[in-house]
N, C-alpha and C positions, 0 to 999 in steps of 0.2 A: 498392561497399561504403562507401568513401569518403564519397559522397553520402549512404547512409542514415545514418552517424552525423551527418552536418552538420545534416541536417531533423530527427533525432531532438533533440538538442541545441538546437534554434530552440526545437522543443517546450516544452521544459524550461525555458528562459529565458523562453518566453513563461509559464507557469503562475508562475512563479519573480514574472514583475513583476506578476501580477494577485495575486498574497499581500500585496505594499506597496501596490498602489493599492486592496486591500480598505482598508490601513489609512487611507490618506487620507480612503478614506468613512467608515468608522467615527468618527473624529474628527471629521469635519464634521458627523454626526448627533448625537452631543454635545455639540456648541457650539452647534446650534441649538438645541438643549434648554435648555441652560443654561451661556453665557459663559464662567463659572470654574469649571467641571466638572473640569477637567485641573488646574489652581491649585489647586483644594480639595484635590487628591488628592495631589498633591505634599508636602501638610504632615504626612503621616504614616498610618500603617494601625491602626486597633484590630480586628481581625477576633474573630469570637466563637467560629470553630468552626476544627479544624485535620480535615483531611480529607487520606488516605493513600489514594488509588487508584492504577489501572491505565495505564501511558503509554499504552493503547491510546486511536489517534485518532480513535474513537468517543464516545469518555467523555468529554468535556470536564465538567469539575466545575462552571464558571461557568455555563457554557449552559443544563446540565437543571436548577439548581434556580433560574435567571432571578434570579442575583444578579449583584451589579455588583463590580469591581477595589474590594479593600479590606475585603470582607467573609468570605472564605476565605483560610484558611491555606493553601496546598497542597502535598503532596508526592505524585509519582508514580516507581512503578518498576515494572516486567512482573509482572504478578502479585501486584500491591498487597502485597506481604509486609512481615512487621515482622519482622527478623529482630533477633535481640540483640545481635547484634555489629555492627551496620551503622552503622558511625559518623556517616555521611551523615544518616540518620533518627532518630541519637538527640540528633543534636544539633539540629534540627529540633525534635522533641519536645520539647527542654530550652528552646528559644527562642521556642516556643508557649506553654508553660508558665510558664516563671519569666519570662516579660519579654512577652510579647502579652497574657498572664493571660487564654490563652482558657476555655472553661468546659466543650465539649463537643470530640472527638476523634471522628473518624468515619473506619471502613474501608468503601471502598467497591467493590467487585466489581464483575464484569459477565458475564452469559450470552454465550456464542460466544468465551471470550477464549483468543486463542493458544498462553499460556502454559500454561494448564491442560492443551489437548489434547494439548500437545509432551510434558507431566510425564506421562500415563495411559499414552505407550506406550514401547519400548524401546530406539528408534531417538536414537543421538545428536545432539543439537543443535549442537557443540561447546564445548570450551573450558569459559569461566567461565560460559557458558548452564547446561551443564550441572551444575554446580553450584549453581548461585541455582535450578534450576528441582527438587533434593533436598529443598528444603523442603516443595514442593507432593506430591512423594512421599513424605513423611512422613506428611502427612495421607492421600494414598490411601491407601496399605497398610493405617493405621489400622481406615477406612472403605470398606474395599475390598467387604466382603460385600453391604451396603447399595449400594456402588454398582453392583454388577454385578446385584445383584437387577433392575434397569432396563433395559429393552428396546431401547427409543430408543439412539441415541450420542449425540444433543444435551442428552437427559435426566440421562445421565451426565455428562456432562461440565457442563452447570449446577449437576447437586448437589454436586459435588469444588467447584465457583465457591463456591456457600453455604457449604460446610463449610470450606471455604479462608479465607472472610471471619472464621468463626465463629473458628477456631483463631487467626487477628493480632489479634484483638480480645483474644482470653487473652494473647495476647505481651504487650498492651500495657496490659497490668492486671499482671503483672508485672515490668514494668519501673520501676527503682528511683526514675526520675523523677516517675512517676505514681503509685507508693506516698509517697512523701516527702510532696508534695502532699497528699493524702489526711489525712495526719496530721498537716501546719502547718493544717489547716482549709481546704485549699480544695480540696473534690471537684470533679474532672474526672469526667465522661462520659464512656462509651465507646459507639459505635452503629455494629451490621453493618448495612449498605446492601447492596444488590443489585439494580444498573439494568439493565433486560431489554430489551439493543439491538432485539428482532423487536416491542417495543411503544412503548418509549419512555419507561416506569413505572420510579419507582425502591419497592425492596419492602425495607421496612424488615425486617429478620430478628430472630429473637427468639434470645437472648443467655439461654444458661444460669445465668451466672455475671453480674451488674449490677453488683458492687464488688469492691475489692480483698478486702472481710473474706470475700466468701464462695467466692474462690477455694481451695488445696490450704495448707495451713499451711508444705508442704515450701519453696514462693518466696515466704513473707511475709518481711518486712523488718520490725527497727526501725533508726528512727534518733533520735540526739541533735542534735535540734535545737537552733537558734541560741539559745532562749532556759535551757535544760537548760546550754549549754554557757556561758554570762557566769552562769549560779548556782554551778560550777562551779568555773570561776576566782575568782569572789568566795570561795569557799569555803577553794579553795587558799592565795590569800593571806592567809587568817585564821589559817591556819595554817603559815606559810612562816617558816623560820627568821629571815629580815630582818624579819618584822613583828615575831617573839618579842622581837629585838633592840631595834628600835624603841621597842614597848610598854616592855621593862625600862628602857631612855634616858628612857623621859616617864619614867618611876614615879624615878627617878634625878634627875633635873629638878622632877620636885614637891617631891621630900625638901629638894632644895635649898633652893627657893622657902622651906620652910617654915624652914627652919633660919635664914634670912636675917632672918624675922620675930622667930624667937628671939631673933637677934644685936640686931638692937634693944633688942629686950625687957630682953638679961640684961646690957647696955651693951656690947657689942663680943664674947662670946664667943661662939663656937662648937660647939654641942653634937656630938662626934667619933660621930657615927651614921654615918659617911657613907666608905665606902672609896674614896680618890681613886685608886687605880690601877684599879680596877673600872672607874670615871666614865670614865678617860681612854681605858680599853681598848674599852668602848663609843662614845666620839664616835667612835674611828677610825676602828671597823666600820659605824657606822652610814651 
């Protein structure tokens, strides 16, 4: 017994060192390509698109659409979900958006995916599985007639994959990030993907709903944006007791001014227009 865990364990360690001497070759095929390949990338990432898929170690996001580090945003979790409370993903979102200023957001699915088949039946998975995986039975129940109409189980369980895509894609047209956006003038995109592990194709899905305006009225949002809110304040101040005070101190300040022209004028005297306890109760306040 003893023995089969030793050889198992050699196993391990050996698959374990051919992951980091993959990585030595990869970097060696980059540098014969081009010297400051790794230098260039070090100076920073503008990526255009933020892409939310599946941890499954099928889907790699870079591989299938044959881009390079630096050009995908990415985040993964089991069942690609956008949930609203997921702090992890919204602050992601928030950091795609207000500070990568990507321009497109992509959900991206996949056929054969774990999660989904664990969510269609009744059997617990444990724990907080079972919880994150209540999402995905939201949308079955929803679409549960539609899915059983299907013969196949791999057919079912693809369509719950599309339909699963479709429904985070609505998540993410309402969320407050990507309405806010919307309305400072910078529309974000939203696009359901669905890569079909048994081909290798990713199948672009068609999207009920393309913007925020033509979602349900119930999750629209406004907000008072930055420039709403410095018109605002200017406004306040126009009207703020210390300016009133202010204002009456000039007009108190001109009177003077003038009356000083007077005193020239009339050789030294002072036309009594002018209440000095007023004057002095004002410089105090002001």
């Amino acid at each position: 017994m003893n023995q089969q865990i030793v050889s198992h364990s050699i196993q391990e360690i050996t698959h374990y060192n051919r992951v980091l001497e993959g990585n030595k070759r990869y970097v060696s095929k980059k540098l014969a390509t081009d010297e400051y390949y790794f230098k260039n990338l070090s100076k920073g990432q503008s990526p255009k698109y933020l892409l939310i898929g599946c941890s499954d170690s099928r889907a790699p996001p870079n591989e299938l659409t044959e881009t390079d580090p630096g050009e995908i945003f990415i985040h993964r979790n089991i069942a690609n979900l956008v949930i609203p409370t997921d702090l992890n993903l919204n602050c992601v979102i928030q950091y795609a958006v207000e500070h990568l200023n990507i321009h497109s957001i992509i959900v991206m699915g996949h056929t054969c995916c774990g999660g989904i088949k664990a969510a269609m039946t009744q059997f617990s998975v444990g724990g907080l599985l079972d919880l994150w995986l209540n999402q995905i039975k939201m949308v079955y129940e929803k679409h549960q007639d539609l899915i059983e109409s299907l013969e196949n189980e791999d057919d079912k369980v693809n369509c719950l994959s599309s339909l699963n895509v479709k429904a985070q894609v609505m998540n993410i047209w309402k969320n407050p990030i990507i309405q806010k956006s919307w309305q400072k003038g910078n529309p974000i995109m939203v696009h359901g993907w669905l890569f079909r592990v048994e081909t290798g194709y990713i199948e672009e899905l068609l999207i009920d709903s393309q913007t925020p305006e033509e979602m349900s009225k119930v999750f629209a949002l406004k907000f008072k944006l930055d420039s709403e809110r410095i018109l605002q304040k200017q406004a306040s101040r126009q009207t703020s007791p210390t300016n009133n005070t202010r204002k009456r101190f000039q007009l108190m300040q001109k009177k003077i001014t003038q009356n000083l022209k007077k005193l020239k004028e009339n050789g030294g005297r002072i036309e009594q227009d002018i209440d000095l306890q007023q004057l002095g109760e004002l410089i105090q306040n002001s």
